[in-house]
KOLLUM-25054 format. One line per field, with one value per residue: x, y, z of N, C-alpha, C in turn; residue number from 0; residue in three letters; chain. Coordinates in pm, whole numbers. Atoms other than C-alpha are relative to their C-alpha. Layout:
% residues N
n_c1 <- (X, ...)
n_c2 <- (Y, ...)
n_c3 <- (Z, ...)
ca_c1 <- (X, ...)
ca_c2 <- (Y, ...)
ca_c3 <- (Z, ...)
c_c1 <- (X, ...)
c_c2 <- (Y, ...)
c_c3 <- (Z, ...)
n <- (NUM, ...)
res <- (ala, ...)
chain <- (A, ...)
% end
This chain:
% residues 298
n_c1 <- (-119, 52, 60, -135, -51, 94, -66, -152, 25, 40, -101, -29, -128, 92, 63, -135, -48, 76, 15, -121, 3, 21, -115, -140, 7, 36, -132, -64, 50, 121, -118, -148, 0, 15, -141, -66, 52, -49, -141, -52, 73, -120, -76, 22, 7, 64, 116, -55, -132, -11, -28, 88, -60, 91, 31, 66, 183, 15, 96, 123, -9, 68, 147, 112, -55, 53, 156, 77, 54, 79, 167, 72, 82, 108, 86, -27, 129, 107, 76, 25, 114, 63, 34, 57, 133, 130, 33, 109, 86, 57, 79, 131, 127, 59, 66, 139, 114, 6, 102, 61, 82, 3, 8, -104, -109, -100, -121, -20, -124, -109, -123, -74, -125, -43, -120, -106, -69, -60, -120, -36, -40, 61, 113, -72, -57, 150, -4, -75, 22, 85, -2, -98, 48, 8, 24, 59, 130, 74, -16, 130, 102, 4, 4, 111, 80, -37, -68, -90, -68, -174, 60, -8, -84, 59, -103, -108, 16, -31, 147, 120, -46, 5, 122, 50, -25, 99, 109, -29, 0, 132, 86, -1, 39, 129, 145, -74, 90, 150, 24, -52, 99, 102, 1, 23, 144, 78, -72, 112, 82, 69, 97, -66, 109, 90, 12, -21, 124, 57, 52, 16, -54, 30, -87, -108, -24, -54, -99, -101, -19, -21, -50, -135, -52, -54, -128, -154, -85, 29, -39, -145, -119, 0, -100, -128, -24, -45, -96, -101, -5, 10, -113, -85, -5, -141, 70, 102, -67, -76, 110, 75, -124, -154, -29, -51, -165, -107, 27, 143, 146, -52, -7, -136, -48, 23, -128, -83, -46, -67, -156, -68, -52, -101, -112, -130, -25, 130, 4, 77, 142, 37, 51, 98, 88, -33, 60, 154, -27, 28, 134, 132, 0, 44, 162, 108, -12, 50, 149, 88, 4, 101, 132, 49, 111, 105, 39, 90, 28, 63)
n_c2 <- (65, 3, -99, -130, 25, -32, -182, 13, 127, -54, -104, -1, 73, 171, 14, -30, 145, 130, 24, 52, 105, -50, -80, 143, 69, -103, 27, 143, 45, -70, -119, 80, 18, -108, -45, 104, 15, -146, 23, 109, -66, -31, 88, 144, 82, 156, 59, 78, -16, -157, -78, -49, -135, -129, -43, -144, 18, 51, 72, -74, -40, 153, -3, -101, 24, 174, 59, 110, -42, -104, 78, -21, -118, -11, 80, -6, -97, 101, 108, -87, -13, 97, 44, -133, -35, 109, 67, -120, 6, 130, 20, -107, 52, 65, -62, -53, 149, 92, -92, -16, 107, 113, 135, 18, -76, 15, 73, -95, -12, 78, 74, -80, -34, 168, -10, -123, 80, 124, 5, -80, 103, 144, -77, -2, 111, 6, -165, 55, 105, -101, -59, 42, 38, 168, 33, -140, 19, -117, 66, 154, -55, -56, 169, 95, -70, 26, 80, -96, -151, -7, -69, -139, -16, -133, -103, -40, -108, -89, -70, 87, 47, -46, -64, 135, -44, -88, 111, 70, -78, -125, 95, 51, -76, -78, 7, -125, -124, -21, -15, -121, -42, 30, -68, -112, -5, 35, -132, -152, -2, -16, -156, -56, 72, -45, -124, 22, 36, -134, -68, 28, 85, 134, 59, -70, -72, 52, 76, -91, -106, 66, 77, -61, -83, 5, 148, -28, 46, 95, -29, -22, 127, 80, -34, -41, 192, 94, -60, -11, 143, 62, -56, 97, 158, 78, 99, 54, -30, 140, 53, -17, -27, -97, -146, 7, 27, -114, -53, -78, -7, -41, -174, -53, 96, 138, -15, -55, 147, 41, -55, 2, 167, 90, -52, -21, -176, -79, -76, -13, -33, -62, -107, 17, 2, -108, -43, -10, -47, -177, -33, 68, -90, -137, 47, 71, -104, -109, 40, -13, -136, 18, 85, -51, -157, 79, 63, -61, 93, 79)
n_c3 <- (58, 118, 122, 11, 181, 113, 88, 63, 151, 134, -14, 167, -31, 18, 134, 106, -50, 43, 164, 78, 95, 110, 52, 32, 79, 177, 15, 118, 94, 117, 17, 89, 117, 91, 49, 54, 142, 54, 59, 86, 141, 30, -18, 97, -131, 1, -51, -93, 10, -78, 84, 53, 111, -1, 101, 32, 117, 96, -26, 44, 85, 46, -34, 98, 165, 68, 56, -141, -120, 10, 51, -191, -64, 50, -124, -158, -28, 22, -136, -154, 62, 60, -90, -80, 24, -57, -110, -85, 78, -35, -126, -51, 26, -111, -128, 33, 5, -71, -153, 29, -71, 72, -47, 56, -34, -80, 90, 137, -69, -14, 123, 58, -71, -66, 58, -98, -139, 58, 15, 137, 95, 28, 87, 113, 61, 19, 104, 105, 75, 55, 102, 98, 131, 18, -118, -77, -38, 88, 134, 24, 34, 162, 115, -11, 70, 141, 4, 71, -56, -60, -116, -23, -140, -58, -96, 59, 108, -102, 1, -69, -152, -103, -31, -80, -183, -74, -43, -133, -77, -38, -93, -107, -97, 39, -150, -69, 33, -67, -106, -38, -22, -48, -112, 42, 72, -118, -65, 56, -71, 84, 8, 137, 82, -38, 49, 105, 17, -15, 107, 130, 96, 45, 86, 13, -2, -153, -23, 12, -109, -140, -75, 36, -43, -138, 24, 41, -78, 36, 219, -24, -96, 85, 148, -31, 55, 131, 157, -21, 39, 167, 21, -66, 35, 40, 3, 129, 126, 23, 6, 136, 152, -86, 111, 131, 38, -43, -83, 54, -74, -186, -52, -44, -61, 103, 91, -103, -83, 53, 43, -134, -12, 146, 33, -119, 25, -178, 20, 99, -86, -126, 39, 23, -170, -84, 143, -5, -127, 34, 74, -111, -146, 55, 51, -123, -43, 58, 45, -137, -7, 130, -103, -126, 58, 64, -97, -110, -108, -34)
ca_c1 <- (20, -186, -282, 133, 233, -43, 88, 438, 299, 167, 467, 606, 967, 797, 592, 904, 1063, 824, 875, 1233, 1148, 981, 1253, 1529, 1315, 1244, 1625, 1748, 1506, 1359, 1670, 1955, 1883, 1756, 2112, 2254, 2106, 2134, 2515, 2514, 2358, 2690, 2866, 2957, 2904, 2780, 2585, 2798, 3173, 3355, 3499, 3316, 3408, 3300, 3100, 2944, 2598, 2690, 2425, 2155, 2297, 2233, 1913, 1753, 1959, 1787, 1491, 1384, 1344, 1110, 853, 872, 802, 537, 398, 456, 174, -30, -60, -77, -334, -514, -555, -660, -929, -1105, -1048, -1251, -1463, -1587, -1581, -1785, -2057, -2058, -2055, -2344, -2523, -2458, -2555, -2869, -3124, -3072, -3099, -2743, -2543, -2321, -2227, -2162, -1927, -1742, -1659, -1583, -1316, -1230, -939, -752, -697, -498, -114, -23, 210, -45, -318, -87, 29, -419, -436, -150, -303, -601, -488, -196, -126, -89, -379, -516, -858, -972, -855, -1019, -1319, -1289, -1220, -1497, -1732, -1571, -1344, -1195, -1044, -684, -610, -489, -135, -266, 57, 286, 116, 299, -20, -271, -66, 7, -378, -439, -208, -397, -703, -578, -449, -765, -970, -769, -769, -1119, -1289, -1034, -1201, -1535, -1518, -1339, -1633, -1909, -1765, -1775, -2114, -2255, -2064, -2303, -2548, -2879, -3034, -2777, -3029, -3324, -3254, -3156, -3481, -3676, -3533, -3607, -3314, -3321, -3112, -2790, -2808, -2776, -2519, -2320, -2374, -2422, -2289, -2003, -1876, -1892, -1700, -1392, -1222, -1296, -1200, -871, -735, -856, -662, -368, -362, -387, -181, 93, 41, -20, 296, 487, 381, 586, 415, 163, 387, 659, 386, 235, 512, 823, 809, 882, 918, 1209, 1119, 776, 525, 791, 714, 1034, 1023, 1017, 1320, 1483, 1498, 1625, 1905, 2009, 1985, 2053, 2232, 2434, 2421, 2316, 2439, 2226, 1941, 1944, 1938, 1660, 1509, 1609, 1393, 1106, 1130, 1092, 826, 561, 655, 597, 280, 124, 219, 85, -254, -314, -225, -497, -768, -755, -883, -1150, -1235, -1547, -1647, -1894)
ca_c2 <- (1568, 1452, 1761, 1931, 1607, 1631, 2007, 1924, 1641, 1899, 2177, 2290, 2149, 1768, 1787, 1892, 1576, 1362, 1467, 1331, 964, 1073, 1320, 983, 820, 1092, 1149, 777, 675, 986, 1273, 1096, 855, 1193, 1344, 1006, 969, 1364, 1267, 925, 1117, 1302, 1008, 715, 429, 52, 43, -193, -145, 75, 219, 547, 867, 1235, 1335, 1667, 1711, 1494, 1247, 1510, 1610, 1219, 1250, 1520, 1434, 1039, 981, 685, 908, 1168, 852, 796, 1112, 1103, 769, 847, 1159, 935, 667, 1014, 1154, 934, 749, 1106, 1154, 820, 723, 1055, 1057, 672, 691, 1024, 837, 562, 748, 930, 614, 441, 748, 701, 448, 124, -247, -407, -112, -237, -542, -331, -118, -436, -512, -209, -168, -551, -472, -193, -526, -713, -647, -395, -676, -989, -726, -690, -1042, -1112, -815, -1004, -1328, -1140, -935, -1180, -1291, -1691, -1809, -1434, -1463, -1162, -1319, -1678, -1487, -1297, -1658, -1781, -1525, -1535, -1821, -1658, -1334, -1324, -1272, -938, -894, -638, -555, -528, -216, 78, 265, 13, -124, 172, 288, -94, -7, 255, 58, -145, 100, 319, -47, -141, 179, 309, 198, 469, 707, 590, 571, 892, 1056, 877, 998, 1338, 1311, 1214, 1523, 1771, 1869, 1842, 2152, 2279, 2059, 2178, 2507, 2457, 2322, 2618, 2839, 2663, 2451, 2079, 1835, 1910, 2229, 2103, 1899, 2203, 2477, 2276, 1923, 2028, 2271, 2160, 1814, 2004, 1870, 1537, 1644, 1760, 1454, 1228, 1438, 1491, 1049, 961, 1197, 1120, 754, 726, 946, 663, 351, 83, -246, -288, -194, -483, -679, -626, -536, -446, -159, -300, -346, -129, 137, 214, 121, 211, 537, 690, 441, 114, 283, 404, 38, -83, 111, 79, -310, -433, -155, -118, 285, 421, 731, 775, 639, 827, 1147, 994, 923, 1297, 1426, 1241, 1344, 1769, 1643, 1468, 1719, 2059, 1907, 1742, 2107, 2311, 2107, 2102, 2508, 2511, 2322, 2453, 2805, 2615, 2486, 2636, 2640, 2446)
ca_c3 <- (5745, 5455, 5305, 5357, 5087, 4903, 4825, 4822, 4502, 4340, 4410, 4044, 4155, 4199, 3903, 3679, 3851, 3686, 3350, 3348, 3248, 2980, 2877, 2889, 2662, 2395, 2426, 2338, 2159, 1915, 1977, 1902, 1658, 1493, 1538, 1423, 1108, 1031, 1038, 869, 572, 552, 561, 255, 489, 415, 709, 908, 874, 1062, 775, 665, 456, 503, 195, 264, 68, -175, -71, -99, -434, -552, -414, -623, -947, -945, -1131, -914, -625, -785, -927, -497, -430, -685, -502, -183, -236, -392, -96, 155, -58, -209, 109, 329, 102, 39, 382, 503, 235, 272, 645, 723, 519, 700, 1019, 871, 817, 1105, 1362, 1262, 1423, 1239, 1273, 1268, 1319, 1570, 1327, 1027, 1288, 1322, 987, 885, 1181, 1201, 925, 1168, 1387, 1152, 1103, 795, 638, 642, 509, 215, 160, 197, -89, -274, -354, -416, -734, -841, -1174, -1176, -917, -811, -666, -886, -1243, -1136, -1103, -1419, -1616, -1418, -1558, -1917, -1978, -2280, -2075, -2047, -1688, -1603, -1420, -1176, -979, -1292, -1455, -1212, -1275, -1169, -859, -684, -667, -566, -249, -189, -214, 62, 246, 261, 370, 613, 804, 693, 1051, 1233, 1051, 1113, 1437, 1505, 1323, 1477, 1795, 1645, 1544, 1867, 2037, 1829, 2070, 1917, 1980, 1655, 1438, 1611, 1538, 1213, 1166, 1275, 1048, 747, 647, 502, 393, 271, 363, 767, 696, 518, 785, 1073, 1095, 911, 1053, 1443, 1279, 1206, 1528, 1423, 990, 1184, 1410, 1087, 769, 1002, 1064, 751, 542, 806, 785, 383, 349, 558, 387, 407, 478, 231, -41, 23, 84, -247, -490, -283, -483, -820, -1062, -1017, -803, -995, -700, -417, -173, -9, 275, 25, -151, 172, 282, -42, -113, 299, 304, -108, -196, 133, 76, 478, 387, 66, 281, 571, 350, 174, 553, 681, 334, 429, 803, 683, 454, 687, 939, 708, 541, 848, 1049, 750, 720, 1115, 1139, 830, 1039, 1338, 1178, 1044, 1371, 1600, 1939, 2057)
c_c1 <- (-27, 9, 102, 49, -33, 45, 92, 14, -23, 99, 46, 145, -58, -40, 144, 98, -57, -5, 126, -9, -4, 114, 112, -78, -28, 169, 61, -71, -43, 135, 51, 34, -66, 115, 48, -26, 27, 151, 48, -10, 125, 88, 19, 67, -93, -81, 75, 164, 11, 87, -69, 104, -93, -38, -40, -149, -10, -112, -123, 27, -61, -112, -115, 50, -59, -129, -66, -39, -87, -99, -16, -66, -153, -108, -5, -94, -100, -113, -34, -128, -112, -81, -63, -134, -132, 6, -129, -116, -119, -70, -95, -158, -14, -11, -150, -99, -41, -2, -104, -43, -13, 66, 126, 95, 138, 82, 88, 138, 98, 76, 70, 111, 61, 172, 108, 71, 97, 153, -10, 61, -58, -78, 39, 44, -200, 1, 44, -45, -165, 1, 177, 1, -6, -101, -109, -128, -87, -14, -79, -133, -54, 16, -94, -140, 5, 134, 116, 44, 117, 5, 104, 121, -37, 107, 94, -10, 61, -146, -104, 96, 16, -138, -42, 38, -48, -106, 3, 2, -116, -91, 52, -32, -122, -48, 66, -94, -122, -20, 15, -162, -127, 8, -6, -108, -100, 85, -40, -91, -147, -86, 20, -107, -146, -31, 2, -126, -105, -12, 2, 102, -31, 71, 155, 33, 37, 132, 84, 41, -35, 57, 168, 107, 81, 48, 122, 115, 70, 118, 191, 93, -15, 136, 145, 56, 71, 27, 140, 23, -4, 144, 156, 22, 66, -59, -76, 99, 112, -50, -58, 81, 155, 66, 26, -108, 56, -45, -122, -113, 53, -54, 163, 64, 70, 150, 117, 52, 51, 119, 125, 65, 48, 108, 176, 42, -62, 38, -88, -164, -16, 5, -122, -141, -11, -104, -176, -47, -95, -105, -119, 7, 3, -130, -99, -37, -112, -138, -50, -14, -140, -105, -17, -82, -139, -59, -120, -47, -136, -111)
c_c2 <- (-41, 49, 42, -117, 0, 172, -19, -113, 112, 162, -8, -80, -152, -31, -5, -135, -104, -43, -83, -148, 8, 82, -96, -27, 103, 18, -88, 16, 120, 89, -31, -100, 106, 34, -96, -7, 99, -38, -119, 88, 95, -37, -95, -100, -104, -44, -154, -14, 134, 122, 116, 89, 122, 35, 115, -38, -91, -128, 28, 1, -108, -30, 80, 32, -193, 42, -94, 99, 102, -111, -44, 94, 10, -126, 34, 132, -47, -86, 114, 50, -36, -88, 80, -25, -120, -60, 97, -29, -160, 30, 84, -85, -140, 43, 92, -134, -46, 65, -13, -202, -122, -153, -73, 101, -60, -151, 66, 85, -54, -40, 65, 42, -134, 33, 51, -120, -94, 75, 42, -119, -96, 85, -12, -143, -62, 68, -113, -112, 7, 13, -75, -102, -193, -96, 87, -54, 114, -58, -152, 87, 71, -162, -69, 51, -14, -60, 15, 66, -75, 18, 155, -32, 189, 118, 30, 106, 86, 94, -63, -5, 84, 53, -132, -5, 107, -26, -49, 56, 85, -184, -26, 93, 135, -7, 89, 110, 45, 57, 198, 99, 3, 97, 164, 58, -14, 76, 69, -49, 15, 100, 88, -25, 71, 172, 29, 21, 79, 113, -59, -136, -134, -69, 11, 107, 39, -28, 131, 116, -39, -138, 41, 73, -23, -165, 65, -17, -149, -6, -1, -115, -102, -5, -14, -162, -24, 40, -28, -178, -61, 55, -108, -125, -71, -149, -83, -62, -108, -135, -106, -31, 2, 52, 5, 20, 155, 25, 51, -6, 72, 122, 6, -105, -149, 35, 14, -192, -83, 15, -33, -221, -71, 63, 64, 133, 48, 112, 57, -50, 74, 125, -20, 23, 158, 114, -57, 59, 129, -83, 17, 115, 166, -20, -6, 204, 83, -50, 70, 160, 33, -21, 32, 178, -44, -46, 92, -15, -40, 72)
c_c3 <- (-144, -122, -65, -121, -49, -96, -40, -155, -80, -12, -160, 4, -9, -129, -134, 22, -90, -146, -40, -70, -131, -125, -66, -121, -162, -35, -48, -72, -131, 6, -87, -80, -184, -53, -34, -118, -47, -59, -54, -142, -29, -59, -167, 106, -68, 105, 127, 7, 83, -92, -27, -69, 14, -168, -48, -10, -92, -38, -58, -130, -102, -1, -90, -102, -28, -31, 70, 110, -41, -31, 142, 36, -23, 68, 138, 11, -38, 57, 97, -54, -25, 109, 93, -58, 5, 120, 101, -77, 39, 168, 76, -71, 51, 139, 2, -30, 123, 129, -30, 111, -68, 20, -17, 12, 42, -107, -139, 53, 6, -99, -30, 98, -11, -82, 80, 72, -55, -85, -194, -154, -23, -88, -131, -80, -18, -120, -124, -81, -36, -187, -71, -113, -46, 152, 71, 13, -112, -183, 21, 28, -131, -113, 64, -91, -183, -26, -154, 30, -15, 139, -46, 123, 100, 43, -121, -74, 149, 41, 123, 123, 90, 47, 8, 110, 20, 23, 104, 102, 93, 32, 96, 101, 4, 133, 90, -41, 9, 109, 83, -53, 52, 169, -33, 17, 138, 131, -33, 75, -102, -58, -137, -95, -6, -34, -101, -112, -35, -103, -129, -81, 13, -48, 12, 25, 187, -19, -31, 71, 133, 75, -46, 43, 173, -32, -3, 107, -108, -151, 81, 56, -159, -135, 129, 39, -79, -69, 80, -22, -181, -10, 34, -30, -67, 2, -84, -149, -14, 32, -143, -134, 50, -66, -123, -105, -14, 117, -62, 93, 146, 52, 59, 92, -32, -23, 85, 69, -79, 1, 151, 27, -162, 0, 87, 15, 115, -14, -92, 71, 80, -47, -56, 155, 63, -82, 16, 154, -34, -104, 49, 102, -86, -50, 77, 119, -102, 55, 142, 77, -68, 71, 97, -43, -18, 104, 69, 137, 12, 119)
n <- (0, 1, 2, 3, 4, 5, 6, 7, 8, 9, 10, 11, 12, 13, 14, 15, 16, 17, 18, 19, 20, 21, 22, 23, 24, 25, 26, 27, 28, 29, 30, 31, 32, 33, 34, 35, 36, 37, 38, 39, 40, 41, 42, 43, 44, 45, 46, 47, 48, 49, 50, 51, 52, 53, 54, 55, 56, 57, 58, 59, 60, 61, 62, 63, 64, 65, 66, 67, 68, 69, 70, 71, 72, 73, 74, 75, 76, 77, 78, 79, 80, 81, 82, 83, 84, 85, 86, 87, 88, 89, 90, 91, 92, 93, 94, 95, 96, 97, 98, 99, 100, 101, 102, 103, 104, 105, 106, 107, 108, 109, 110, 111, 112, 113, 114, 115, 116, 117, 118, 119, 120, 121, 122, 123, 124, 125, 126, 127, 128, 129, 130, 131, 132, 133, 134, 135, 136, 137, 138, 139, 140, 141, 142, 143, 144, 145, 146, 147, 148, 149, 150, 151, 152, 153, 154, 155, 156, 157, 158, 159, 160, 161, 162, 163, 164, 165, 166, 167, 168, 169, 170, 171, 172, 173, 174, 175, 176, 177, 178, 179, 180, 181, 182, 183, 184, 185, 186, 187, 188, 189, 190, 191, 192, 193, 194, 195, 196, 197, 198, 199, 200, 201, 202, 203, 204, 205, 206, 207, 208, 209, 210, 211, 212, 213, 214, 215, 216, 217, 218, 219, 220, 221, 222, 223, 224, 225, 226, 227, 228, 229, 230, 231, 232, 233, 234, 235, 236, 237, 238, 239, 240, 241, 242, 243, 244, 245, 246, 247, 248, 249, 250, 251, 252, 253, 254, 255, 256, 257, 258, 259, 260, 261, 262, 263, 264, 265, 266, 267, 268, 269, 270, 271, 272, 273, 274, 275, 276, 277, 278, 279, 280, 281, 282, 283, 284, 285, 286, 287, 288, 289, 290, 291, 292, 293, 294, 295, 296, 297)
res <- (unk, unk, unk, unk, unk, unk, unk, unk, unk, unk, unk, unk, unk, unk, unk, unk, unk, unk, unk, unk, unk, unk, unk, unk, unk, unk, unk, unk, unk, unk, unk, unk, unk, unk, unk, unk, unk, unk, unk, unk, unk, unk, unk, unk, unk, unk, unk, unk, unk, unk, unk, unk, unk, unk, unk, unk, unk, unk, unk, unk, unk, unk, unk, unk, unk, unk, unk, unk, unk, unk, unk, unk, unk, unk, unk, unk, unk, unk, unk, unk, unk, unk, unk, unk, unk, unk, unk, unk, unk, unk, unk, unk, unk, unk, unk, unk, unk, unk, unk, unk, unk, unk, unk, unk, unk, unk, unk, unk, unk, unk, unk, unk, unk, unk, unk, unk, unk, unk, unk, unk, unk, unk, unk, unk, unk, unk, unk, unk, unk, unk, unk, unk, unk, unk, unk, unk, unk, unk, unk, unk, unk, unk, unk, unk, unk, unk, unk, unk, unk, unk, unk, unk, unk, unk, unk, unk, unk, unk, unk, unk, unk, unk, unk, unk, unk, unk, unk, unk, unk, unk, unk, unk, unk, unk, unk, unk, unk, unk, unk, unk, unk, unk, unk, unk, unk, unk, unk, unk, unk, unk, unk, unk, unk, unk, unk, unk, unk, unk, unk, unk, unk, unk, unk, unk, unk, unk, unk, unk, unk, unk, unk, unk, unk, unk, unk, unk, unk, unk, unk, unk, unk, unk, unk, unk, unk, unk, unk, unk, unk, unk, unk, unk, unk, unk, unk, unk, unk, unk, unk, unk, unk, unk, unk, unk, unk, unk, unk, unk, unk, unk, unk, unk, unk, unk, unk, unk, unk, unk, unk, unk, unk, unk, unk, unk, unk, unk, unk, unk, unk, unk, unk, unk, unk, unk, unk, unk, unk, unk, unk, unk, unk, unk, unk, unk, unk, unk, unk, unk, unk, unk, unk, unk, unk, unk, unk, unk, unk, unk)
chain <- (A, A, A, A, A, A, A, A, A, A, A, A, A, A, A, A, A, A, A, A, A, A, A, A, A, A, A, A, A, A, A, A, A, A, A, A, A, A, A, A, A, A, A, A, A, A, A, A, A, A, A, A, A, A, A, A, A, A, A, A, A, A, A, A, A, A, A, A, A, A, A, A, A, A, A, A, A, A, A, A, A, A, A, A, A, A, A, A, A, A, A, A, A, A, A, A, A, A, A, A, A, A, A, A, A, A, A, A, A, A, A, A, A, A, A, A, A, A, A, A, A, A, A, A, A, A, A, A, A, A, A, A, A, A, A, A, A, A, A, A, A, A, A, A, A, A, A, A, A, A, A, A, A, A, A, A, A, A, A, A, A, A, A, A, A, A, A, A, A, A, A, A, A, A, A, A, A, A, A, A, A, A, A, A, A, A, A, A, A, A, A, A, A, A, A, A, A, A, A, A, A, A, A, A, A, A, A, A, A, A, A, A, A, A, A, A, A, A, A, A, A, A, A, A, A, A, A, A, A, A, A, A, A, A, A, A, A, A, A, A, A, A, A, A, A, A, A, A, A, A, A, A, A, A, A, A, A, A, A, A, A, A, A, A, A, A, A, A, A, A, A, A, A, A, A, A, A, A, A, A, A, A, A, A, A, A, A, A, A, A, A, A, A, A, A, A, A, A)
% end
């Protein structure tokens, strides 16, 4: 009797049963505020009236005739970028450090993940009184050192501030990256090494034809993260600057949430929103097509 429901659990009819929860919730929640937004972005609509107006494209057309939204674009690869690389970069070398047999490890682990545990927007408002200009912890240090300096407004150069949220960005979620490679790293069997060894190589020249290579799982779940998460950032950045001045520090999201709540434009956002959608999702696709070639077995 056991065994006949035990079969009938795992019958393909049953199983297919099981997916429907799942199905409801990708449906409300992820479908159809997809198709909803697709057709606000049509729309000239305030966002809470029931008034609206069919517009066509004319949304899009607004969209890639503003100047504000191309210095987003231009941030908004910046923080995806910018953040991909020094967050890999940084954290493969500390996972290369800290596989290794050494005293303290496991606290060193902790600091460098402790940030991941602490809420995107406090990180940022921490950050803020940091590098701000009446007070900043960075300028009383600089006038403590030389009491003649001027201070330095950090967040009001567009330049400087958005590669200060990326700064942030790439500390808070640097210990993701560790970790992910450590576990990487301690998934190469050692014998690779050992052989390595044998014939001759040393050094850098391990790391480039042998740890390297059987990391590229690892290289892949990391870049495909945090170019989809830098690409997205929204937190830090109203946090920090909330995107100003103007729109010089905003990314797409920053601007997408202005224009929807000051400017009362949900049509003009939600093409903005539908724009970054096909971005993150052709980029993130290309990279992880990209990487998996690159990948070996084991």
């Amino acid at each position: 009797m056991n065994n006949a429901f035990a079969k009938k659990l795992k019958s393909p009819s049953v199983l297919n049963i099981m997916y429907i929860p799942a199905l409801i919730f990708f449906v409300v929640f992820i479908f159809y505020p997809f198709v909803k937004g697709v057709r606000i972005s049509f729309l000239e609509w305030n966002g809470y009236s029931q008034n609206s107006r069919w517009v066509g494209l004319d949304n899009y057309k607004r969209m890639f005739a503003d100047p504000d939204f191309y210095t987003t674009v231009k941030n908004t690869f910046i923080y995806g970028v910018g953040s991909t690389l020094f967050q890999n970069v940084i954290g493969l070398a500390f996972a290369l450090l800290l596989d290794q047999k050494l005293k303290g490890k496991v606290f060193v682990r902790t600091v460098v993940y402790l940030p991941v545990m602490i809420s995107s927007i406090i990180m940022g408002y921490i950050w803020y009184f940091f590098f701000k200009y009446d007070g900043g912890a960075v300028n009383d240090l600089i006038r403590f050192i030389s009491a003649d300096t001027e201070p330095i407004d950090w967040l009001a150069s567009s330049d400087r501030s958005v590669w200060i949220i990326t700064f942030v960005n790439t500390l808070q979620y640097l210990g993701i990256a560790m970790m992910i490679y450590i576990a990487g790293l301690q998934g190469i069997s050692k014998d690779y090494y050992e052989a390595a060894y044998i014939d001759g190589a040393k050094g850098f020249s391990v790391f480039k034809n042998v740890t390297l290579p059987l990391l590229m799982p690892s290289i892949t779940v990391n870049i495909i993260l945090n170019i989809i998460g830098g690409l997205k950032l929204f937190d830090v950045i109203m946090a920090m600057t909330s995107g100003g001045p103007g729109y010089s520090s905003s990314s797409i999201s920053t601007m997408m949430y202005q224009i929807y709540f000051v400017r009362m434009d949900a049509g003009y956002a939600a093409a903005m929103g539908n724009f970054m959608f096909m971005m993150i999702t052709v980029i993130s696709m290309f990279l992880l097509l990209y990487l998996r070639k690159k990948e070996v077995e084991l």
